[in-house]
Each structure stands twice: as C-alpha cells, then as structure tokens.
GUFI-610723 format. One record per atom (N, C-alpha, C): x, y negated, z. Coordinates in steps of 0.1 Angstrom, whole numbers, plus 5000, padded with zeros to 4 digits. Example, Ala and Ser with C-alpha at 12.3 -4.5 7.8 and 13.67 -1.06 7.14 Angstrom:
% residues 2
513250575078
512350455078
513250335078
512850225071
513750115071
512950005079
//
This chain:
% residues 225
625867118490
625767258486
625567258471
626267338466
626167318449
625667438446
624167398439
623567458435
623867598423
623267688423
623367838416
623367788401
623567838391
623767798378
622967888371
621667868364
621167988357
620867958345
620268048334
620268038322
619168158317
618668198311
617468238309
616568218293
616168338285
615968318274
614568248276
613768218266
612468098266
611468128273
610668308272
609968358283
609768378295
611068398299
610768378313
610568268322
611168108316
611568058319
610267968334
609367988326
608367928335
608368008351
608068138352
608668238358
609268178368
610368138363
611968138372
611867938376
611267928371
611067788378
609967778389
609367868389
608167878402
608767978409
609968028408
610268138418
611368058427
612267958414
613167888422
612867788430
611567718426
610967648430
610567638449
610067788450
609367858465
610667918471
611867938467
613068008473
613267948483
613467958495
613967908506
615667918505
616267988499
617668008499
618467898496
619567948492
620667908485
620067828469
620267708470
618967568455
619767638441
618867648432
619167738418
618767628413
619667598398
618667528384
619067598376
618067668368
617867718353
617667648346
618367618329
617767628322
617567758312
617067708300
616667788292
616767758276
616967848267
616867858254
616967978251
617067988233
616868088227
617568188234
617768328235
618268458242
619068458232
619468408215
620468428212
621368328213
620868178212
621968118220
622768108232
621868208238
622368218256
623768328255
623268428249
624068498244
625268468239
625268378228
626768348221
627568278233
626568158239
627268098248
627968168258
627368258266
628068338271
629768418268
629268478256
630068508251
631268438250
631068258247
632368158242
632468178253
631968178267
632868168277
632168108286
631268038286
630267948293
629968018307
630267978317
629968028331
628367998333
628168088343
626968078350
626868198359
626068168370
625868198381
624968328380
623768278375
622668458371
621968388356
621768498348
621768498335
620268578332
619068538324
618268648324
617668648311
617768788306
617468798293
617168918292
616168958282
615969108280
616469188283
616169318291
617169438295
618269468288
618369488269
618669538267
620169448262
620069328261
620969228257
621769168273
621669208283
622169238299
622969308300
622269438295
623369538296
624569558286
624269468267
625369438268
626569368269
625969228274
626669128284
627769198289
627069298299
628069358309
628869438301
628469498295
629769548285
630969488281
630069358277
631469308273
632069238281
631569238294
632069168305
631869048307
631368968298
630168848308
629768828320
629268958325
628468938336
629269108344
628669058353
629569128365
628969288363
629869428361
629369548359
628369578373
627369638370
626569708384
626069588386
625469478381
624769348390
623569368380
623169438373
621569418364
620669448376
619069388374
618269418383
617369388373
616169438378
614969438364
614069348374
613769228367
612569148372
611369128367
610969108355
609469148350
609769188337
607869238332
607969308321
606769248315
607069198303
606169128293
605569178282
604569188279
603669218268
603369068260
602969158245
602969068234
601269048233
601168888235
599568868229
599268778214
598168778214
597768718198
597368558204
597768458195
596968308196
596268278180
595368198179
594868138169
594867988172
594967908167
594567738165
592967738176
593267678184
592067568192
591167578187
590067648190
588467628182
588367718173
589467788167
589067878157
588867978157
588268078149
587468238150
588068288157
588268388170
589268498175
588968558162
589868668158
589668778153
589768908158
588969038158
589269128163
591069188167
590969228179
592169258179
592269398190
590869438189
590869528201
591169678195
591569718184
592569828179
593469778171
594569878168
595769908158
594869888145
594069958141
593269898130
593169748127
591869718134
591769548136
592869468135
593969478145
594869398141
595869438128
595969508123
596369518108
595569458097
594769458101
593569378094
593469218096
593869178105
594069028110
595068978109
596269088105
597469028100
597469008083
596669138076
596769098062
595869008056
594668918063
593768838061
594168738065
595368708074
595768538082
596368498068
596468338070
597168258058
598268258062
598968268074
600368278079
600268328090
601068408094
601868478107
602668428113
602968338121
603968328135
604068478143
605368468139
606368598150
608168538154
608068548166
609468498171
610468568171
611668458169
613268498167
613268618181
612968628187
612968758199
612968878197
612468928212
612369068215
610769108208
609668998209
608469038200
608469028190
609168928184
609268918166
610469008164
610869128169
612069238164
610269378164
609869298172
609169478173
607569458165
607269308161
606269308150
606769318137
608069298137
609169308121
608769508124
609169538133
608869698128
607769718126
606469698136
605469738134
605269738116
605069588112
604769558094
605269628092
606269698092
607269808080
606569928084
606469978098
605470128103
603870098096
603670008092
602269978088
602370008071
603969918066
603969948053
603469848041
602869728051
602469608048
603869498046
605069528047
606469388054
605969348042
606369428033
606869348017
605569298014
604169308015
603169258011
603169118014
602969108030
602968968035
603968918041
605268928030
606768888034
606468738033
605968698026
606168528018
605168488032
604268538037
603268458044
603468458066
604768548064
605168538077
606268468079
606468368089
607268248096
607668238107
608868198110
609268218121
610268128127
609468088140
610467948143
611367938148
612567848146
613767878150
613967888166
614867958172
615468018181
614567898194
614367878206
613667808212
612367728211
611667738199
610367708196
609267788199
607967778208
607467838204
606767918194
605968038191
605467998183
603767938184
603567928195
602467858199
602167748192
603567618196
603767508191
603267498174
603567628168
603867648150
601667658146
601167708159
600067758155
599067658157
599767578170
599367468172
598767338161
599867358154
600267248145
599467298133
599067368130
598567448119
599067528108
600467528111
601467638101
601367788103
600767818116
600267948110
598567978114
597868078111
596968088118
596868218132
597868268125
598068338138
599568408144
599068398155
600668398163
600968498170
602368558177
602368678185
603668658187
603768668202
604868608207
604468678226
605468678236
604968718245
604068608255
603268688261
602268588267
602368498272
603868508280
603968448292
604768278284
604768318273
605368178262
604068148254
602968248253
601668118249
600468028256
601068078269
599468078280
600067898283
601067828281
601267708284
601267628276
601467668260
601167588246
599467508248
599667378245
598567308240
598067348231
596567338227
596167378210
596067498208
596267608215
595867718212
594867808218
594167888216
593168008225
594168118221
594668178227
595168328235
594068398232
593968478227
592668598219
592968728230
594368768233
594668868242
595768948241
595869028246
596769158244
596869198232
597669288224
598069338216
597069498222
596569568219
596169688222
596969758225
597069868237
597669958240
598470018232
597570098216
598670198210
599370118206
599969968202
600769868197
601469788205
601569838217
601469708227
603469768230
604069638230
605569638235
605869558246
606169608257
606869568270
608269528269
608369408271
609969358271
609969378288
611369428287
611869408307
612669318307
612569198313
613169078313
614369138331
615269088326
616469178339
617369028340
617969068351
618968918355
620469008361
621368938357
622668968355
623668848363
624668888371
625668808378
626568798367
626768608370
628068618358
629568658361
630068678352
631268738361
632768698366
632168518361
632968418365
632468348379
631068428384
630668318394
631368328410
631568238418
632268208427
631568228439
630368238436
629068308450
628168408448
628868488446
628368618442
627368668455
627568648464
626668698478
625668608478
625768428474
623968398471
623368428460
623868488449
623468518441
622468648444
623268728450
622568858453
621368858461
621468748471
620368728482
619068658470
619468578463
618268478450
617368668444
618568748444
617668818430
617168928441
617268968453
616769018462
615168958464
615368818463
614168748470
613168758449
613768748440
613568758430
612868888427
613169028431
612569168430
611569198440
611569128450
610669148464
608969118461
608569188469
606969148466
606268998470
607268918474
607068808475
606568708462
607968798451
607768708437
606568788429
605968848433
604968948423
603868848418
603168808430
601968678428
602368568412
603768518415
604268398408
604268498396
604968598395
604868688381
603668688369
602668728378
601568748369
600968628370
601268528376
600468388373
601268338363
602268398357
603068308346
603268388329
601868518331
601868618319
602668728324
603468758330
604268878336
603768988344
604669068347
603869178356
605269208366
605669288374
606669318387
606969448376
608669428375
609269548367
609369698378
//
C-alpha cells in the first residue's frame, strides 16, 4: 500500500506527525519545510497527496490549481509566543506596552520568514519603531527556527509561532504575545490536484478535523480551527 504523500510548512509539522502517527487509516509521510519553498515547489509541479500551509497561501494554491478546488479544510490555529536564551531574564510581556518595550531594549530580534515574521514586520511599522531597530532585527532563513537563532545566542529575543518554539533546546518560552497583539495563523490542508487517492485523502483529513485530533493539537502549541 503506498503511502499518502504530504508536505507541510515548519509549524505544523510536529502536529502532523503525531496525528499521522495515531491514524489507523490509509499510512501518510510528511515532510516539511519552509511554506515558501513548499509553495514554489508546488507550483514547478511537484505532486503531493495533502499539502498544509497557512489558510491564506491554500487558497491560493487552489487558484492556481495546485491543489484540487473545494478540498481546503481548516485544521489548527496558532498563536505567536516570545522566547529568550535558557536562564535568562523573561521580560515583561503581559501588554502591548511591555512588549514594545522589550523589543526596543533586546540586542537582537528573531522574527520568521512566515506568517509571524509578516505580522511582527507590521506590528514594528504600526508601532513606528521598523526603521529604529531595522539593523537589530534577523531573520532566519526559510526552515530554521528561530528558536535555534536564540538558542545560539544571535538574538535575545524571538517570536515565532509556538508550536515551532516549545521543541527548540536552549530556550524558555516566556508566553503568549498578549491579546491586543496576538495573531492567529489557521493552518488549512489542501488535496493535490495531481493526487491519484483522493477518497484516502479525504478519510486522513476527516480523521484530521475530528475531535479525536484536538488532544494531539494543543499538546503540540495549537488549538482545533
């Protein structure tokens, strides 16, 4: 039986290996990388069975016809938290205040090539701070975390979605981003539109939306979309 073919941007990835893992169905292997390389690849043509990436880069997959029209399904939704280096100060982060304050006081910022490093690039500019601490924010390339970067000691603080820092070595996770700042990525999965088992595919993302997968969700930083 030849297994389902998946692909999946860097966050979810943990996710989808404990979901594939418990599936009684039809045997799935994901991998995973950057959402923009998933993307282009797609694009050259690269088949695959189910595809999962941000809502909003799904839908336009299917536009361009990648992935099969009418097959999106929303599977979790991720929020952006803060890390610092192992051992070192949390800094407040429990308002919109505070963390403006902990971004213009860090010696470097880790923010990712993603869907959270697109929406802390806005926040700095809604803040009015970009151009201040342009030279002092970094960003790692496309599949890195930025855990890894904070890890290591190139930044002191990081922000990236949770469910990509809670497994980094070397870091303390300080928390959430606060409510009035807080950005929800919906991580969605998409049939490719080359795939040749379209009916196990649909049974995988069935068993994938069901409240079966909710438990595995939030034990991997997620929540049930």
């Amino acid at each position: 039986m030849k297994p389902l073919r998946g692909i999946s941007s860097m966050a979810p990835r943990q996710m989808l290996a404990e979901l594939a893992a418990t599936y009684a169905g039809h045997p799935v292997s994901f991998e995973a990388a950057g959402g923009l390389d998933v993307a282009s690849r797609l694009r050259a043509g690269e088949a695959f069975d189910v595809v999962v990436l941000a809502a909003d880069v799904i839908k336009g997959l299917i536009a361009d016809g990648c992935l099969l029209e009418g097959s999106r399904v929303d599977l979790a939704r991720s929020g952006i938290a803060v890390a610092v280096p192992c051992g070192a100060m949390p800094p407040d982060i429990a308002t919109e205040a505070a963390v403006r304050d902990a971004v213009l006081t860090a010696e470097a910022v880790a923010v990712s090539s993603g869907p959270s490093g697109r929406a802390l690039t806005d926040l700095f500019e809604r803040w009015g701070i970009a151009r201040q601490i342009a030279e002092r924010v970094i960003c790692p390339p496309p599949g890195v975390p930025v855990g890894a970067w904070v890890a290591e000691g190139r930044a002191s603080l990081g922000f990236q979605q949770r469910s990509e820092l809670i497994h980094v070595a070397g870091i303390d996770v300080v928390g959430s981003l606060p409510p009035e700042i807080q950005v929800d990525t919906v991580f969605s999965a998409g049939i490719g539109a080359g795939s040749v088992q379209v009916p196990e595919v649909r049974r995988l993302l069935a068993f994938m939306t069901s409240p079966q997968a909710d438990d595995a969700k939030r034990r991997e930083g997620m929540s049930p979309a």
